[in-house]
N, CA, C and O of each residue as an XYZ file, in Angstrom:
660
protein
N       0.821     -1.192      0.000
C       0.000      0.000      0.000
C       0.865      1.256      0.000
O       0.388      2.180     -0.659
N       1.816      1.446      0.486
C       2.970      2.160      0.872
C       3.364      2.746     -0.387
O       3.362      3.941     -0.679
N       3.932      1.093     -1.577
C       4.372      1.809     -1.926
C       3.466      2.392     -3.374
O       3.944      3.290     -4.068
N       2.249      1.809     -3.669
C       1.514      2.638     -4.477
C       1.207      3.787     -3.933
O       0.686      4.608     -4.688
N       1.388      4.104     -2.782
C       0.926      5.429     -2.839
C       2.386      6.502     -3.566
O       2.373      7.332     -4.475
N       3.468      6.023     -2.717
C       4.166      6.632     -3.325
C       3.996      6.578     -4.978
O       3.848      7.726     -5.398
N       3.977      5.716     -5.904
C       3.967      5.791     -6.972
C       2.707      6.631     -7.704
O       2.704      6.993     -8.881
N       1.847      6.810     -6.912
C       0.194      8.001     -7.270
C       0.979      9.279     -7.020
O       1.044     10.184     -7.852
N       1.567      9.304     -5.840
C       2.008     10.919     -5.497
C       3.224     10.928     -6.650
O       3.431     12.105     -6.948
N       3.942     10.191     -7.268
C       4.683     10.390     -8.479
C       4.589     10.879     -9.734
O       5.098     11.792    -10.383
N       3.362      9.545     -9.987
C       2.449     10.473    -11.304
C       1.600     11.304    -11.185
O       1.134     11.667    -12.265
N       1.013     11.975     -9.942
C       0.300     12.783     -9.804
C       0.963     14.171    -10.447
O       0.624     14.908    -11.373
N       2.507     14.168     -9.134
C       3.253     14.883     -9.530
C       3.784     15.571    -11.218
O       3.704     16.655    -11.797
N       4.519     13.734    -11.605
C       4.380     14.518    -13.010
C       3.903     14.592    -13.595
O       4.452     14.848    -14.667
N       2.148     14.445    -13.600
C       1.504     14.817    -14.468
C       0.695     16.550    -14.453
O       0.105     17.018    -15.427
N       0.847     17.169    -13.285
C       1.214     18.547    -12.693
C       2.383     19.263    -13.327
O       2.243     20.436    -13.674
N       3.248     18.783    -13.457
C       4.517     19.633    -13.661
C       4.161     19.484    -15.586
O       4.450     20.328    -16.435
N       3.554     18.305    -15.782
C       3.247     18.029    -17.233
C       2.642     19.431    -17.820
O       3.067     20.258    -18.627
N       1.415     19.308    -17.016
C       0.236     20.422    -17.613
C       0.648     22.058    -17.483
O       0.223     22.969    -18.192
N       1.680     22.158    -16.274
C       1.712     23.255    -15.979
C       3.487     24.067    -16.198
O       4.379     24.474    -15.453
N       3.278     23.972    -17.435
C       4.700     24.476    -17.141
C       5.357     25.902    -17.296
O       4.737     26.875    -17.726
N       6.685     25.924    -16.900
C       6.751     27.449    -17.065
C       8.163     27.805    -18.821
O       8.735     27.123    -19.671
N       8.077     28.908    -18.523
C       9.171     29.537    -19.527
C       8.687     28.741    -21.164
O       9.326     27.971    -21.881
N       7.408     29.286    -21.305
C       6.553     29.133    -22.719
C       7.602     29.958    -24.005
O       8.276     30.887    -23.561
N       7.700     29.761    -24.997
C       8.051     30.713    -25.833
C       7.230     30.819    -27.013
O       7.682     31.378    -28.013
N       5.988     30.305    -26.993
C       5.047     30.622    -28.277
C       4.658     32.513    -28.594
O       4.603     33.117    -29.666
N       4.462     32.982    -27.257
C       3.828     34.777    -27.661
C       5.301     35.338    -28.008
O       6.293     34.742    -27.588
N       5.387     36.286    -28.643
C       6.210     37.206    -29.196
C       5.769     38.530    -29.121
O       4.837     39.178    -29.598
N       7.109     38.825    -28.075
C       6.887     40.648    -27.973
C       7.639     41.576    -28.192
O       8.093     42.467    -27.474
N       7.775     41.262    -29.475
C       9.059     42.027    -30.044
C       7.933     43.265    -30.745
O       8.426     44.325    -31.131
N       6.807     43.091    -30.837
C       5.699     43.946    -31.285
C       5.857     45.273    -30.014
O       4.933     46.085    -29.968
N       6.551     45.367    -29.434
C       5.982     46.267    -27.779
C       7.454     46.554    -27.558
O       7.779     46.858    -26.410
N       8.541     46.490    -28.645
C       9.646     47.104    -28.058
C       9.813     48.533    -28.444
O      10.963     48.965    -28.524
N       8.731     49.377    -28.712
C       8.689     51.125    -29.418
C       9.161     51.724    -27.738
O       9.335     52.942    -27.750
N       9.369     51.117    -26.451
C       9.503     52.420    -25.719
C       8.470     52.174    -24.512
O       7.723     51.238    -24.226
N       8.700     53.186    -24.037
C       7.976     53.155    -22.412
C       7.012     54.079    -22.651
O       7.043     55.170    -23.220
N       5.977     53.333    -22.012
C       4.380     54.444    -21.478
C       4.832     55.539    -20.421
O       5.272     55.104    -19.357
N       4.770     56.927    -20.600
C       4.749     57.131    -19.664
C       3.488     58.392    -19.364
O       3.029     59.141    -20.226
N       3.072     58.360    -17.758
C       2.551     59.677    -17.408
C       3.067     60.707    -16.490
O       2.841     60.299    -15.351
N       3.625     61.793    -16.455
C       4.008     62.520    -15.648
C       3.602     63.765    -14.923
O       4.138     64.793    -14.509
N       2.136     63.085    -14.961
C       1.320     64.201    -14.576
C       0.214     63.739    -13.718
O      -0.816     64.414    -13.719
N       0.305     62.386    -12.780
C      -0.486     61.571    -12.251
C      -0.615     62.579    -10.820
O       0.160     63.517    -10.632
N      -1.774     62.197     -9.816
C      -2.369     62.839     -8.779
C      -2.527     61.404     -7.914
O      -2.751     60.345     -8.499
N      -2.397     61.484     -6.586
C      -2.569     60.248     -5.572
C      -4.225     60.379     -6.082
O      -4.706     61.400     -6.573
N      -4.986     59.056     -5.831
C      -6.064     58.601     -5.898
C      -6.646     58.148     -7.703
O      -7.584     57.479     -8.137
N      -5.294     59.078     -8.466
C      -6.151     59.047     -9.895
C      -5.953     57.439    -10.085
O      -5.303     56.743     -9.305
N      -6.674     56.928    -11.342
C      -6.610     55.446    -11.581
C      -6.238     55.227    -13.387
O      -6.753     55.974    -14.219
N      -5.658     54.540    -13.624
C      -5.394     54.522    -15.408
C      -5.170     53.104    -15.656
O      -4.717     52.198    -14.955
N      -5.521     53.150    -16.598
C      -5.750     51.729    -17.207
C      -4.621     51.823    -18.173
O      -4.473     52.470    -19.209
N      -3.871     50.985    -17.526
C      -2.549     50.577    -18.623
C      -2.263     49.545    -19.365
O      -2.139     48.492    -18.740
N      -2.085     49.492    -20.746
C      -1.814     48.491    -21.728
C      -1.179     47.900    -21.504
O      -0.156     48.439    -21.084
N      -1.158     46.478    -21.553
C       0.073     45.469    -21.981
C       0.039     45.040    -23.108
O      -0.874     45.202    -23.917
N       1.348     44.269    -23.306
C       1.640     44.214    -24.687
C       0.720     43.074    -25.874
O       0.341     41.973    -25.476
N       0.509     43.461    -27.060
C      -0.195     43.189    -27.861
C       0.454     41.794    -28.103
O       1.593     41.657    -28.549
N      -0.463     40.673    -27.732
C      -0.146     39.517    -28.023
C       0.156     38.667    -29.661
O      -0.752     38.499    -30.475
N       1.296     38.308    -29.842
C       1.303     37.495    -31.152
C       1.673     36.381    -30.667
O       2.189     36.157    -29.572
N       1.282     35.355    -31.879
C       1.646     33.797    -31.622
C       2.855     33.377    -32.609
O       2.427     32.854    -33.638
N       3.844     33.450    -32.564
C       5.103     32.733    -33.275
C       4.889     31.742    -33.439
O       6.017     31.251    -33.401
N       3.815     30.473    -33.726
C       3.936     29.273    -33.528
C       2.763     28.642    -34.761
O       1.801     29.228    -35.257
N       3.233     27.345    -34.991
C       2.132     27.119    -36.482
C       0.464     26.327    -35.258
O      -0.446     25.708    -35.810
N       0.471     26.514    -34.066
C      -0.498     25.658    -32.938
C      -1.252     26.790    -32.593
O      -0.473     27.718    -32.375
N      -2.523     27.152    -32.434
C      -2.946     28.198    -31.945
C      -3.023     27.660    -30.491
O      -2.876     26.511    -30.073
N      -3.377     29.169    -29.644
C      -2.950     29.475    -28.061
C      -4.108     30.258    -27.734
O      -4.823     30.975    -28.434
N      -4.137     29.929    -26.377
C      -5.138     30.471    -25.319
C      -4.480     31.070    -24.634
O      -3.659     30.421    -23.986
N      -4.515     32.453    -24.462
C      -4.222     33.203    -22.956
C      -5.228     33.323    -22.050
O      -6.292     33.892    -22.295
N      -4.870     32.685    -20.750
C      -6.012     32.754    -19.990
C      -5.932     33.985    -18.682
O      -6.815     34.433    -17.951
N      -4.354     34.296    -18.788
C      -4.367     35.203    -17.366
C      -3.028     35.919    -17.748
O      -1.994     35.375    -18.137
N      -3.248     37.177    -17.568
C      -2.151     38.505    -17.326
C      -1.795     39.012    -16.204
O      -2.441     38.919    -15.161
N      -0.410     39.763    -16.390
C      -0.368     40.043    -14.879
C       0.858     40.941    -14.996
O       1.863     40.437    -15.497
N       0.896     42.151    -14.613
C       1.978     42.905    -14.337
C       2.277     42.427    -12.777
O       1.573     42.411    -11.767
N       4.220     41.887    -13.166
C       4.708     41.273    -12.216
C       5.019     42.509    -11.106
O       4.271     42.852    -10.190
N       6.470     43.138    -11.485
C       6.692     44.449    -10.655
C       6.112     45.441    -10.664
O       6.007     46.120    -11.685
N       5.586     45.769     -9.504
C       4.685     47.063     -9.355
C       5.050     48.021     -8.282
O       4.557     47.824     -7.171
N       5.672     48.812     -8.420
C       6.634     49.451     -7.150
C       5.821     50.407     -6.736
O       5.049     51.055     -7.443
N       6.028     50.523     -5.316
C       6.306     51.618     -3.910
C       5.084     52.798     -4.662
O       5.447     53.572     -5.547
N       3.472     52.762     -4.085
C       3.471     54.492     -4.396
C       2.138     53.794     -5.801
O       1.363     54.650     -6.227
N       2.044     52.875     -6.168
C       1.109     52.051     -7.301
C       0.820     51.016     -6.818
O       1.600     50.237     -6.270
N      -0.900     50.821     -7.038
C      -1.596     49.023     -6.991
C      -2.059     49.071     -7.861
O      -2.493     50.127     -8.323
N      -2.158     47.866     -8.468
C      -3.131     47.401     -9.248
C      -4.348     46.687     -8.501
O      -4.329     46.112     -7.413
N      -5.616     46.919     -9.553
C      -6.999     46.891     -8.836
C      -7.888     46.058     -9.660
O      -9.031     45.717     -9.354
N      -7.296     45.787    -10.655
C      -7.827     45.050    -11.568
C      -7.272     44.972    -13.134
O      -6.566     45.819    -13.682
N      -7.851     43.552    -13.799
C      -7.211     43.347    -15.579
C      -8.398     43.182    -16.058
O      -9.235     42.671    -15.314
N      -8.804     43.597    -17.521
C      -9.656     43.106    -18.360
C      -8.862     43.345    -19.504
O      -7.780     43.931    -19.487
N      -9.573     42.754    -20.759
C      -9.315     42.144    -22.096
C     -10.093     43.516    -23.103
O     -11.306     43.555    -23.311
N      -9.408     44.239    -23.469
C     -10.005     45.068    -24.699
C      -9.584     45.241    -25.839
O      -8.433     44.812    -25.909
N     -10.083     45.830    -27.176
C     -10.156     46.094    -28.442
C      -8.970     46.403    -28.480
O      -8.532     46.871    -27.429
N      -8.031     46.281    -29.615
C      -7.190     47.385    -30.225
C      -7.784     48.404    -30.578
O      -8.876     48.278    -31.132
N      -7.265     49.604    -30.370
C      -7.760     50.898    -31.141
C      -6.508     51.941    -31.818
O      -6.370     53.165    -31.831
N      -5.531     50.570    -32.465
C      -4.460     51.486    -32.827
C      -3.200     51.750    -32.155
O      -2.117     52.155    -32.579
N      -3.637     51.400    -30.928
C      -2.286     52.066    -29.620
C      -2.462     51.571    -28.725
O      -3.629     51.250    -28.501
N      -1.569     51.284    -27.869
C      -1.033     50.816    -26.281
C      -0.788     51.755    -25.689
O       0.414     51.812    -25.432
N      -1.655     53.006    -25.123
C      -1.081     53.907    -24.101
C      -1.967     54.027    -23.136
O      -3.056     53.481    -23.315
N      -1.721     54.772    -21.871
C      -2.070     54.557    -20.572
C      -3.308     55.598    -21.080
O      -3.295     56.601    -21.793
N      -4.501     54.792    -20.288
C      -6.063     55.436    -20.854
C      -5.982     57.078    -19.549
O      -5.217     57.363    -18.627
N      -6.989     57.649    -20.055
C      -7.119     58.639    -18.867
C      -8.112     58.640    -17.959
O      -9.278     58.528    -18.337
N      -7.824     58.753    -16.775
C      -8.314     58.409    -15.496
C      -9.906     58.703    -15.215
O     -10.240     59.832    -15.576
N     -10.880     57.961    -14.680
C     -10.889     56.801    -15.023
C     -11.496     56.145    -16.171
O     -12.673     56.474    -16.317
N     -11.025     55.264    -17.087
C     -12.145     54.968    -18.103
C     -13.084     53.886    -18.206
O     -12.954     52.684    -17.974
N     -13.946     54.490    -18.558
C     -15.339     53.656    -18.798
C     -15.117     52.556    -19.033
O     -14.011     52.479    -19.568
N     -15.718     51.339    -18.891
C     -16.323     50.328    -19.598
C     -16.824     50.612    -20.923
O     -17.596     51.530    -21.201
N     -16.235     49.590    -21.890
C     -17.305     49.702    -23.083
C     -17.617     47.808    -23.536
O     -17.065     46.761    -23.199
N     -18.777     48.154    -24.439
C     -19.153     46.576    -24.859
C     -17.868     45.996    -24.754
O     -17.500     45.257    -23.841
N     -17.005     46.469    -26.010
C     -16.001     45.951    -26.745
C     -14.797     44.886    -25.284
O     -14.096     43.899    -25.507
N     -15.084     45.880    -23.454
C     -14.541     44.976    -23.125
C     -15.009     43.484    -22.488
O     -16.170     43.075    -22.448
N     -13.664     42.686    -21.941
C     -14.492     41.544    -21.451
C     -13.060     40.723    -20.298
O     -11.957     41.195    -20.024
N     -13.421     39.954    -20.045
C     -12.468     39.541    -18.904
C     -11.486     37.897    -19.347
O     -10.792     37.086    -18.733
N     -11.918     38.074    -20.604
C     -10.715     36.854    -21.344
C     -11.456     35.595    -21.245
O     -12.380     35.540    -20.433
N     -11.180     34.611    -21.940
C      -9.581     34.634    -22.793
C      -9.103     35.466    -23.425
O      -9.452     36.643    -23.326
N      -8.101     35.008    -24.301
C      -7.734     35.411    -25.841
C      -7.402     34.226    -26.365
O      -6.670     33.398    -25.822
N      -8.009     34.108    -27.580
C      -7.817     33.306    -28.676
C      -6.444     34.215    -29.600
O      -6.383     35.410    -29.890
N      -5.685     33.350    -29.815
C      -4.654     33.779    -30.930
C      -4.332     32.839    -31.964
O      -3.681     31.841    -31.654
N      -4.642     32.990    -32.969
C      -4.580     32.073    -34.229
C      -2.861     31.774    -34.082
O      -2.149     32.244    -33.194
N      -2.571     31.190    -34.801
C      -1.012     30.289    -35.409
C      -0.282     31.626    -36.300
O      -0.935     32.242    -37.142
N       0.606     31.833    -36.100
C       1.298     33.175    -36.762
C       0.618     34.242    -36.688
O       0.787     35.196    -37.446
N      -0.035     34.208    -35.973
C      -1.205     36.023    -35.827
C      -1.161     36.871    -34.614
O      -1.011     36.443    -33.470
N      -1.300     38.068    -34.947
C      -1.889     38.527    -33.613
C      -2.856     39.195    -33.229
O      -3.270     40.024    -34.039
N      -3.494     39.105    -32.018
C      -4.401     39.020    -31.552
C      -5.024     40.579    -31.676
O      -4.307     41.566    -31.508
N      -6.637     40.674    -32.033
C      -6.504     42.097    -32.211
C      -7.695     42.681    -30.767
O      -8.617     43.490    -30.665
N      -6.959     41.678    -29.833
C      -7.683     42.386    -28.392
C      -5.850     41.657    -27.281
O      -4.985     40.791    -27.412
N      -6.282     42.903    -26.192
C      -5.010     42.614    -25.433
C      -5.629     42.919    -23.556
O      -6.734     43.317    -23.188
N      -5.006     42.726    -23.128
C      -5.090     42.826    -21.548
C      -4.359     44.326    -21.176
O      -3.651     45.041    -21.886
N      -4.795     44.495    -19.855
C      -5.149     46.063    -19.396
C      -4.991     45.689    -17.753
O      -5.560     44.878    -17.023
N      -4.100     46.533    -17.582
C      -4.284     46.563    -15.901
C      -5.141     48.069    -15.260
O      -4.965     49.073    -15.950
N      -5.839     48.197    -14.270
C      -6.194     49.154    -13.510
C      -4.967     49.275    -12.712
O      -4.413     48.271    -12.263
N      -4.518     50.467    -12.516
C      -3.763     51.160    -11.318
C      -4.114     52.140    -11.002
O      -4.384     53.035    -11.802
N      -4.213     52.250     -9.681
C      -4.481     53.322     -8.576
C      -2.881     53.750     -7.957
O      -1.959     52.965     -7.738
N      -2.890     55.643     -7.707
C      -2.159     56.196     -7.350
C      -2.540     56.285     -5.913
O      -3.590     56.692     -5.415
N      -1.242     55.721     -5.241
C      -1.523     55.402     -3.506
C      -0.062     56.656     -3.054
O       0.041     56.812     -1.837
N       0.659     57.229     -3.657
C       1.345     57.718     -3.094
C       2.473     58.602     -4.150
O       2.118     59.290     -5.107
N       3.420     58.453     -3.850
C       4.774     58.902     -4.482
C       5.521     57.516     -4.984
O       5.967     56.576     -4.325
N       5.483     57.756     -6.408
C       5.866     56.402     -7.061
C       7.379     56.248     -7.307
O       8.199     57.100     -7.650
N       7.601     54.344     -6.921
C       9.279     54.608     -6.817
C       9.353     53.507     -7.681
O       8.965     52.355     -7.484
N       9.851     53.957     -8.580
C      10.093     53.240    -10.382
C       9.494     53.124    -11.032
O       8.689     54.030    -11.244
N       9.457     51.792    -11.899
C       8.577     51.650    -12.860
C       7.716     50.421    -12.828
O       8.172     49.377    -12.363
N       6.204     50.508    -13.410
C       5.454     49.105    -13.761
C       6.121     48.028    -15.041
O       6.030     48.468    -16.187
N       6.685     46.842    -14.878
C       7.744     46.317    -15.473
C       7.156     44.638    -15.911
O       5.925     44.624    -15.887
N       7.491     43.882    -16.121
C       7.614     42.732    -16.782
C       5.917     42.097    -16.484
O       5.221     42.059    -15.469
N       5.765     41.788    -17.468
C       4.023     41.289    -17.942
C       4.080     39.640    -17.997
O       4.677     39.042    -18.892
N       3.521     39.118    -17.139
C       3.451     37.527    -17.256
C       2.550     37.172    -17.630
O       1.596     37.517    -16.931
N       2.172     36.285    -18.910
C       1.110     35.696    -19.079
C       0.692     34.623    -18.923
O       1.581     33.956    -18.393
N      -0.185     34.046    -19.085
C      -0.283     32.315    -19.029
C      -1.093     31.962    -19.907
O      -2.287     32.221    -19.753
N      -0.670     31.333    -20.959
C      -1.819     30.520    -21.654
C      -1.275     28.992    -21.942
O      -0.263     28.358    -21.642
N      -2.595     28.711    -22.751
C      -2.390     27.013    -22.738
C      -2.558     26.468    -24.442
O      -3.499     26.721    -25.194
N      -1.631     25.854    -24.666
C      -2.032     25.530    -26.281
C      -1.714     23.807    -26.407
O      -0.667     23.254    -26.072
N      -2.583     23.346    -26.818
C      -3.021     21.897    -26.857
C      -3.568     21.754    -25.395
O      -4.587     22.381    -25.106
N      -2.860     20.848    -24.314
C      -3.641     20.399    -23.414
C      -2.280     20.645    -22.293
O      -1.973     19.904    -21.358
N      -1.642     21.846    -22.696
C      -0.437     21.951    -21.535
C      -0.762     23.558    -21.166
O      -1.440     24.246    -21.929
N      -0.441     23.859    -20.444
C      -0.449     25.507    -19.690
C       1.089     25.895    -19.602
O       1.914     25.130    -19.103
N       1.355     26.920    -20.032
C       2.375     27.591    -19.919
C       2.533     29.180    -19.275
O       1.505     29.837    -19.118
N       3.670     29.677    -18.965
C       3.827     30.934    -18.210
C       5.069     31.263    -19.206
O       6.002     30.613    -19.677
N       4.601     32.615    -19.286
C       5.920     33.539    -20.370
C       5.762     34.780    -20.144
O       4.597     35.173    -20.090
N       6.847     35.755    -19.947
C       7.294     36.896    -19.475
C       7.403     37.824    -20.473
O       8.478     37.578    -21.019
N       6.859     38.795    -21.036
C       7.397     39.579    -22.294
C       7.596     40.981    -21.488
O       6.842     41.366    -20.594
N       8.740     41.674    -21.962
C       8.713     43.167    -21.424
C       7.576     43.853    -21.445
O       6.572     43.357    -21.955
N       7.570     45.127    -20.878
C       7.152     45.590    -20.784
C       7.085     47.276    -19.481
O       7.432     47.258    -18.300
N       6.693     48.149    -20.039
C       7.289     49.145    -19.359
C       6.796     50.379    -19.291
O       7.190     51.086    -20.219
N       5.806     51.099    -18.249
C       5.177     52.338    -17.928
C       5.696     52.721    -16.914
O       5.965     51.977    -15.971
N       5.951     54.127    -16.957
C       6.275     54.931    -15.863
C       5.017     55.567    -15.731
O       4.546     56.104    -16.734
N       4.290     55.601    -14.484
C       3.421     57.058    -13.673
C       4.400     57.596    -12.715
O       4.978     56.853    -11.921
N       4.654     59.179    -12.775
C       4.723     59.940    -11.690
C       4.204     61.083    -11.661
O       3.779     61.743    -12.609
N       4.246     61.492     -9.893
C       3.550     63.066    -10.012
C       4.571     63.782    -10.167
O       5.801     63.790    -10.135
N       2.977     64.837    -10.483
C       3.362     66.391    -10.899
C       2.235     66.978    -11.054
O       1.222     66.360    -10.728
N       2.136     68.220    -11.553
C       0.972     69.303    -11.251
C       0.185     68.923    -12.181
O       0.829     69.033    -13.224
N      -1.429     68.318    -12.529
C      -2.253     68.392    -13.476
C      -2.221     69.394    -14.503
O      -2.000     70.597    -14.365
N      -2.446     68.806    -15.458
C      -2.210     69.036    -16.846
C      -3.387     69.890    -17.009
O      -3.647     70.379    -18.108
């Protein structure tokens, strides 16, 4: 009995580490290397909805993104929430606060095989203070066939204060 169990907690194991793995390289974000977002004219309490980067699939398998996430978020900024919206041309930090529209929704993303996606993920941030650096590396997770993966693409907004615009 002993030792099947050990051998369940084995394949349990690798069949966990199977489904879930990390350091994916199917998205490509070489689309999001133009430069840093920035605002320098933010107020404690304001809130902006900041772009992350526009998902492509390098790969001939299409992919599911199921979850985004701005990793570093420094001193002075929270994030309050992600949803999934339209392209409209540009990745820049929305102005405080913006609406809901149809167009958004709370994911997936579907990304075809060599394409990219023409909706992307969005963080809410709230100004809690005096901000110390920058909002930095974007983790995503999606899953293509029947495995889950985690992949890191740059990414890079500065908010700081200063006197309203």
């Amino acid at each position: 009995m002993r030792h099947r169990r050990r051998a369940l907690l084995a394949l349990l194991t690798t069949a966990l580490l199977t489904s879930c793995s990390g350091g994916g390289t199917a998205l490509d974000g070489s689309s999001q290397a133009a430069g840093i977002a920035e605002n320098d004219h933010a107020q404690v309490g304001d809130e902006y909805w900041v772009a992350m980067p526009p998902l492509s699939n390098r790969t001939g398998k299409p992919l599911t993104v199921i979850d985004a996430k701005i990793v570093h978020v420094p001193a002075g900024l929270r994030i309050t929430g992600y949803r999934v919206d339209i392209t409209a041309g540009g990745y820049l930090i929305g102005t405080p606060p913006v609406a809901a529209t149809d167009d958004v929704k709370d994911g997936p993303i579907r990304v075809a095989p060599h394409d990219q996606s023409d909706q992307y993920y969005e963080a809410r941030v709230k100004v809690t203070g005096a901000v110390h650096g920058d909002l930095t590396d974007c983790r995503f997770t999606y899953r293509q066939g029947s495995t889950t993966h985690q992949q890191d693409l740059g990414c890079d907004t500065r908010i700081r204060l200063d006197k309203p615009l």
